[in-house]
Structure formats: structure tokens, C-alpha cells
N, C-alpha and C positions, 0 to 999 in steps of 0.2 A: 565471585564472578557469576555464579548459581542468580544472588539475586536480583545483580544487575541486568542480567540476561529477562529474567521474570518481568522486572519493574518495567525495560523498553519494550517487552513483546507485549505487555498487558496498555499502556499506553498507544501502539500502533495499530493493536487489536483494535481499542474505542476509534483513533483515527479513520481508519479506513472502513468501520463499520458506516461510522457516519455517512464520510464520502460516501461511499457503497450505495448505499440505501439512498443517500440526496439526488446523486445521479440517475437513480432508478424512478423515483418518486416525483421529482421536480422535475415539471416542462424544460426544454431543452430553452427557452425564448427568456422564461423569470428568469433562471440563472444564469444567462447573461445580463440580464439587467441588475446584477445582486450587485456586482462592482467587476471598476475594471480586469481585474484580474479573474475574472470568470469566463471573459467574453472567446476564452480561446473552445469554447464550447460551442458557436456555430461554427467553428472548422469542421466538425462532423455530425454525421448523419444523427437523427435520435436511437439510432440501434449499434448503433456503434456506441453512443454513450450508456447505453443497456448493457451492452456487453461490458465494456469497463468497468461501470457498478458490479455487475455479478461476479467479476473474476476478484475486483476487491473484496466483498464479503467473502467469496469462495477462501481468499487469500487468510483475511481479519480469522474465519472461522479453525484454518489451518494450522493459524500461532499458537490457540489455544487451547481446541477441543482435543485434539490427542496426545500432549502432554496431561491434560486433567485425567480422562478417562483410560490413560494410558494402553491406550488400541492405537498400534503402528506410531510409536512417538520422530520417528524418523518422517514424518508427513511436518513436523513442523519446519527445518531446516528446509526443505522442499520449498514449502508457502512463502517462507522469509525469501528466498531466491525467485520464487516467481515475480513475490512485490519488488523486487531491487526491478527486476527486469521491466514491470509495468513503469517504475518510476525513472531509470533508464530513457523509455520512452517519452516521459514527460519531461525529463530536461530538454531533452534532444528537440522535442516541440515546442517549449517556451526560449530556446534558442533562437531557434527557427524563425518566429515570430518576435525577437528583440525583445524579451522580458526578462532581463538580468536577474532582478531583484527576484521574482518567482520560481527562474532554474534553479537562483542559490537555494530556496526553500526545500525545493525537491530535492536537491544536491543533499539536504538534509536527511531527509525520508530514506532517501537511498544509501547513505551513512548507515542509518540504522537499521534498515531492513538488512544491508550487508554484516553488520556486525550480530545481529542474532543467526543468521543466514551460518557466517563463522563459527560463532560461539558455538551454534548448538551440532555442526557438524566435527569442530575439531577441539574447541575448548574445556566445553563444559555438554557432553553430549548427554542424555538419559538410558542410553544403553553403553552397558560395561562400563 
């Protein structure tokens, strides 16, 4: 369980670094021009896409940094629950807007940010 917990947290870590950092970097206008499924990006403001970038990487940085360096490893299960709750939010927006095929994606993300979210508070925790 140990190392499946590892393999998804180290996988959603790159994920949402990416995102993270795209959203923070990339004009709010190119990435909706990237494809359709981007375009739910003029729903909001460009500081509100700021904020979502940074609470992702806050999040990405959460899975990983204090399990390695083992300072407060209880901060990971935290970050996995903040991202269920970001991603949460983006189903509920790609509903909202009739994008099936993109809530199941999320539906995904939120799968897994929940099941390390679990794992590392009740299954497989690093303390005791």
C-alpha cells in the first residue's frame, strides 16, 4: 500500500505542479485558445486563476516535501484533502457548464487526491 500511495502522490505532485505553474504563467486568453476544454478559463478573473495556480503548487509541494524531509509529515494528508476539495470544485464547474467528458477527468484527480488523502490519514500513515 506504502508504495502505491508513493507512486499516486509522486504522479499528482508532477500533475498539478504543471497545472500550477501553467496557470500562473500563461495569459488567461492563450489558454483558452489551447483547446476546447481550456476555455472554462474566461469564467474567471486572471487573479482568481493566480490563486488556483498557487494553492495547486502549495498543494503539489504538500504531497511531497514533508514526507521526504520528514518535518510535520501529517501536512501531507492535509494537501491531498485541500486538492480533493480544489478538484471538488472543478467538477462541480465543468458540470455547471455541460462538460461531461472533463468532470469525469476531474472525477479522476479527485479519486486520487481522496485515496492518498485516506491512505495517508488511516491506512498507511508515517507516524506510529
Amino acid at each position: 500500500m506504502n508504495i502505491a500511495l508513493w507512486i499516486t502522490t509522486s504522479l499528482l505532485t508532477a500533475v498539478y505542479l504543471f497545472s500550477g505553474f501553467g496557470k500562473l504563467l500563461v495569459p488567461r486568453e492563450k489558454m483558452a485558445g489551447m483547446s476546447d476544454a481550456a476555455r472554462w478559463v474566461l469564467d474567471f478573473k486572471p487573479g482568481t486563476l493566480k490563486a488556483i495556480g498557487a494553492l495547486e503548487i502549495l498543494g503539489a509541494v504538500g504531497l511531497t516535501l514533508p514526507a521526504v524531509l520528514g518535518i510535520a509529515p501529517v501536512l501531507v494528508p492535509l494537501a491531498a484533502s485541500g486538492l480533493a476539495m480544489i478538484m471538488t470544485g472543478a467538477m462541480i464547474m465543468r458540470i455547471r457548464r455541460g462538460e461531461t467528458g472533463a468532470a469525469l477527468g476531474d472525477g479522476g484527480y479527485l479519486a486520487l487526491t481522496a485515496f492518498v488523502a485516506i491512505g495517508r490519514f488511516a491506512l498507511e500513515p508515517f507516524t506510529g
